[in-house]
C-alpha positions as CSV (number, residue, x, y, z in Angstrom):
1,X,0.0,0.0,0.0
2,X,1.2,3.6,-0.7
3,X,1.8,5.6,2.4
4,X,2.1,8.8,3.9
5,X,4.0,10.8,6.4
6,X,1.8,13.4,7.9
7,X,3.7,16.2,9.7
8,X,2.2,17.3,13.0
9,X,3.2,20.2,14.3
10,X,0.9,20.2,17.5
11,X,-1.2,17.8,19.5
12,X,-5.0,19.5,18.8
13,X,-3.9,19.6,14.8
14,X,-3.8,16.6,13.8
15,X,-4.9,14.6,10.9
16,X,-8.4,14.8,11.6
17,X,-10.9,13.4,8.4
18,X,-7.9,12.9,6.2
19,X,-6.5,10.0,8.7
20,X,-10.2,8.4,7.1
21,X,-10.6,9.4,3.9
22,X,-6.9,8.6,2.8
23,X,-7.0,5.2,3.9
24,X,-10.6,4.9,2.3
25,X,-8.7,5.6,-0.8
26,X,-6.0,3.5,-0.5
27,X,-3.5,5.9,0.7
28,X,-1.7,4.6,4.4
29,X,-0.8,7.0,7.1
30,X,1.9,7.3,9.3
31,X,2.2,10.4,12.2
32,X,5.9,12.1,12.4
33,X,4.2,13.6,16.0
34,X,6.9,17.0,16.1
35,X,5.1,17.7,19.6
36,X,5.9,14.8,21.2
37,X,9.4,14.5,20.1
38,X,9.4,12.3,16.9
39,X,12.3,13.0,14.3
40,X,11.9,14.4,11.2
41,X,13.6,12.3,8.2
42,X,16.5,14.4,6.3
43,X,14.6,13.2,3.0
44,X,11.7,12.2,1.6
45,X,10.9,8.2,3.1
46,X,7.2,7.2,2.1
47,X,5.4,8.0,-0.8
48,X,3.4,11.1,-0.1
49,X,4.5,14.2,2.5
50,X,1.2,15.7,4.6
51,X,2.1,19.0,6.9
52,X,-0.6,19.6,9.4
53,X,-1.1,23.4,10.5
54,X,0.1,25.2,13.7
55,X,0.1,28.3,15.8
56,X,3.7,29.0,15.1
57,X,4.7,31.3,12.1
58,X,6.9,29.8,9.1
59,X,8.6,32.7,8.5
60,X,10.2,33.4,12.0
61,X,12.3,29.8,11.2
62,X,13.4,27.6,14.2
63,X,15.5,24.4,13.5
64,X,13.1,22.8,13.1
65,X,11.2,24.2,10.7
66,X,14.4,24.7,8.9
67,X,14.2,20.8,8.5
68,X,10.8,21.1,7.5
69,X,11.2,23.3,4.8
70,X,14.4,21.3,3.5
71,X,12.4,18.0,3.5
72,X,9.4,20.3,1.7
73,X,12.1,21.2,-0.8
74,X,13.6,17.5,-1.3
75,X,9.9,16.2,-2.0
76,X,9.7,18.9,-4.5
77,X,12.9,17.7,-5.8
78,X,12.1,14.6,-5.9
79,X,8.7,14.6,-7.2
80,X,7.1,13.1,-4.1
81,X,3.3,13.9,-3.7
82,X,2.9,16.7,-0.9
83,X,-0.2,18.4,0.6
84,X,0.5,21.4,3.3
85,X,-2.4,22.8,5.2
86,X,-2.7,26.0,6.6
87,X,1.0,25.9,8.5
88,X,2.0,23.2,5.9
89,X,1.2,25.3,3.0
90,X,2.9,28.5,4.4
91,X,6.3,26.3,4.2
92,X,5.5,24.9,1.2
93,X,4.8,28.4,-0.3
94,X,8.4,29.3,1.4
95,X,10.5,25.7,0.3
96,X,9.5,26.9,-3.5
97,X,10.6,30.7,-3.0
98,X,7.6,32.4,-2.2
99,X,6.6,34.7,1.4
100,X,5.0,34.2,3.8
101,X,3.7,37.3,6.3
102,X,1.2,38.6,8.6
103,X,-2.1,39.4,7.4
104,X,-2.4,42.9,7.0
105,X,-6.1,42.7,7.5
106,X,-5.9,40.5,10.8
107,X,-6.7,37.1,11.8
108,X,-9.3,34.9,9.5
109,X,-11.7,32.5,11.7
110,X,-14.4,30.9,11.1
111,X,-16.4,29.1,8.3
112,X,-16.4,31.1,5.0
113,X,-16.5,30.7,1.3
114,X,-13.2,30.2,-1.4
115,X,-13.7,30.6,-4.7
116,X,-12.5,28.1,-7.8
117,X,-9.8,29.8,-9.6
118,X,-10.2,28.7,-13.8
119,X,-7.0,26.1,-13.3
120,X,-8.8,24.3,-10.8
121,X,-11.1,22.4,-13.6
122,X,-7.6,20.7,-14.9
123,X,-6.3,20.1,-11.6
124,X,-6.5,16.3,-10.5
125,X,-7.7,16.9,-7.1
126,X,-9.4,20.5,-7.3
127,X,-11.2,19.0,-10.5
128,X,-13.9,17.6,-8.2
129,X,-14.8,20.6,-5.9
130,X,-17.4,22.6,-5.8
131,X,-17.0,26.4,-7.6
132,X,-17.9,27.7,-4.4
133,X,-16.7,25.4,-1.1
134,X,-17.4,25.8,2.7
135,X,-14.4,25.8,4.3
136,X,-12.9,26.6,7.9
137,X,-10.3,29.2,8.2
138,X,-8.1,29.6,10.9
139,X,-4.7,31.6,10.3
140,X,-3.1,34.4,11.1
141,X,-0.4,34.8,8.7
142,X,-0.7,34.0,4.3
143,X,1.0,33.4,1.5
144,X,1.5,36.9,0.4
145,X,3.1,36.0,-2.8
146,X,2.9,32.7,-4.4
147,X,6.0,31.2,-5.5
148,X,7.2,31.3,-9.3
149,X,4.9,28.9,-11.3
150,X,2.6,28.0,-8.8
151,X,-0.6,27.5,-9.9
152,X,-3.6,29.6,-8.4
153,X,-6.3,27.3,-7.6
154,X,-8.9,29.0,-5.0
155,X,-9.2,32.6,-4.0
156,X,-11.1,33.8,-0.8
157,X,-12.6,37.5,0.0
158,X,-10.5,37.9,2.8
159,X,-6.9,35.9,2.2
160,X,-6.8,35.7,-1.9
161,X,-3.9,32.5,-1.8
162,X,-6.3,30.4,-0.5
163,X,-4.9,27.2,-2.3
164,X,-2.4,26.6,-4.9
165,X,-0.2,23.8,-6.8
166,X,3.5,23.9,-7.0
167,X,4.5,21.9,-9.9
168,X,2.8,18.8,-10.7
169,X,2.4,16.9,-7.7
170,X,2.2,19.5,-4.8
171,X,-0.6,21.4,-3.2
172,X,-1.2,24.4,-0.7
173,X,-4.9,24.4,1.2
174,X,-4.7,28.3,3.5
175,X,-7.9,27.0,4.9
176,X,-8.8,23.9,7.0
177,X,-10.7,20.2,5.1
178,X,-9.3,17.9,8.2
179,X,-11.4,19.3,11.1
180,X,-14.5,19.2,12.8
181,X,-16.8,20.5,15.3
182,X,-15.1,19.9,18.1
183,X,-11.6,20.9,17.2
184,X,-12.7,24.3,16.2
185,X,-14.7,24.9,19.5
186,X,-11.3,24.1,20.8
187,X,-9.0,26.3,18.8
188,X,-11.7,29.1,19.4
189,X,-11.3,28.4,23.3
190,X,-7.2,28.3,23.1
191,X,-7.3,31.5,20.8
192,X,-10.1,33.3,23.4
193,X,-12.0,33.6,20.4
194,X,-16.0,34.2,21.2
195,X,-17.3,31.1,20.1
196,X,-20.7,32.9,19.0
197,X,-18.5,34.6,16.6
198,X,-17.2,31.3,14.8
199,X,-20.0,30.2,12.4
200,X,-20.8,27.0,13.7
201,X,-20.9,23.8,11.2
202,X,-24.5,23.1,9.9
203,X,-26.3,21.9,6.6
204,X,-25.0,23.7,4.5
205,X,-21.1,23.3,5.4
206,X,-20.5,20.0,4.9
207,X,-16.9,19.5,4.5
208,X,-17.3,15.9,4.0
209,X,-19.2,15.9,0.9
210,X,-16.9,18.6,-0.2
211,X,-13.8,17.1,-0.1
212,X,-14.0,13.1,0.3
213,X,-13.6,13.0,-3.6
214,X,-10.9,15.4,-3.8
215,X,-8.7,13.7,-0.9
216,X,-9.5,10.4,-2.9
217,X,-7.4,12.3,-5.7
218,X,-4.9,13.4,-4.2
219,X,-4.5,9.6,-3.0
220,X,-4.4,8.7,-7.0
221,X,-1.9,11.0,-7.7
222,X,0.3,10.1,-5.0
223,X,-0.4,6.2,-6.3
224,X,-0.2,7.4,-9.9
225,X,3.2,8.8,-9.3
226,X,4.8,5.9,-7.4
227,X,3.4,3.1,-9.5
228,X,3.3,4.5,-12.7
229,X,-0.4,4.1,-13.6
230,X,-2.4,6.4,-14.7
231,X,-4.9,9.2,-13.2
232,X,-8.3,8.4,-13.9
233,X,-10.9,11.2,-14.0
């Protein structure tokens, strides 16, 4: 079976849905817990990279994220299927020589629409969401400028690098597809955020539906890469 490293960078961001629907789609995990002292490997060794999110910022650079951006860039080298989320995609924006800063218009929270950018209809895993997703933001830095080549693939109203691709078989989600109730009731509570101010999760924000089928594609790809098959649609 294929399988991932997934990066976590504290104990209350974890893996989340993605630690179900990955395995649903054939894609093992396997946790490299940063918070509880596990070692980072120099180089790529499984056949997908996962970087969780994290209160710290990318850009002030301890040694270890100065490990975790020099992995990021030897999976770029190497062609090794790599998601980053939120945190993860801040470093990944930064491995391919973009920056990372403070948003100037403050903290993003809550629930809150991105939009499709054009690309995103050839991409194989943004090719199956929605124009218009519900997703869960919780940051308060962004990537203020992409990195050469990358590929726009949503935009948001408040942060507008809200995902992106760099190269062929890496990917950058600003927002949050892992979590659920519970874990943003407790991020709220850690970041004495007024929980009546967080949109709470409801019909119509169904991350679930929304992504299952794109996280199964980003499982191909990593399989497609690695075995030498190809993507189906």
């Amino acid at each position: 079976m294929t399988t991932a490293l997934v990066v976590e960078h504290v104990e209350q961001e974890g893996a989340g849905h993605l630690g179900m629907w990955l395995p649903e789609a054939g894609l093992r995990l396997e946790r490299c817990r940063l918070w509880a002292g596990d070692q980072l490997p120099t180089r790529p060794s499984h056949d997908a990279l996962i970087v969780m999110g994290g209160p710290m910022a990318a850009y002030r650079q301890d040694a270890t994220q100065a490990a975790e951006i020099a992995l990021i860039k030897s999976a770029l080298d190497d062609g090794v299927p790599l998601l980053g989320i939120c945190l993860g995609a801040q470093l990944l924006a930064l491995a391919a020589g973009g920056q990372v800063a403070p948003h100037p218009a403050g903290p993003e929270f809550g629930v809150g629409l991105v939009r499709r950018a054009d690309a995103a209809a050839e991409d194989p895993v943004f090719r199956t969401v929605p124009f218009l997703p519900d997703v869960v933001h919780w940051h308060h830095d962004h990537v203020s400028v992409l990195p050469p080549g990358a590929v726009p693939l949503a935009r948001g109203e408040h942060t507008e690098h809200q995902a992106f691709r760099v190269g062929t078989s890496a990917w950058g989600l600003q927002f949050h597809i892992e979590v659920d109730e519970a874990t943003v009731a407790r991020w709220a509570a850690d970041d004495g955020v007024d929980p009546s101010a967080v949109v709470p999760f409801g019909a119509d924000v169904d991350l679930a539906r929304t992504w299952r089928a794109a996280m199964a594609g980003f499982a191909r790809v990593a399989q497609g890469l690695f075995t030498g098959t190809t993507l189906s649609s």
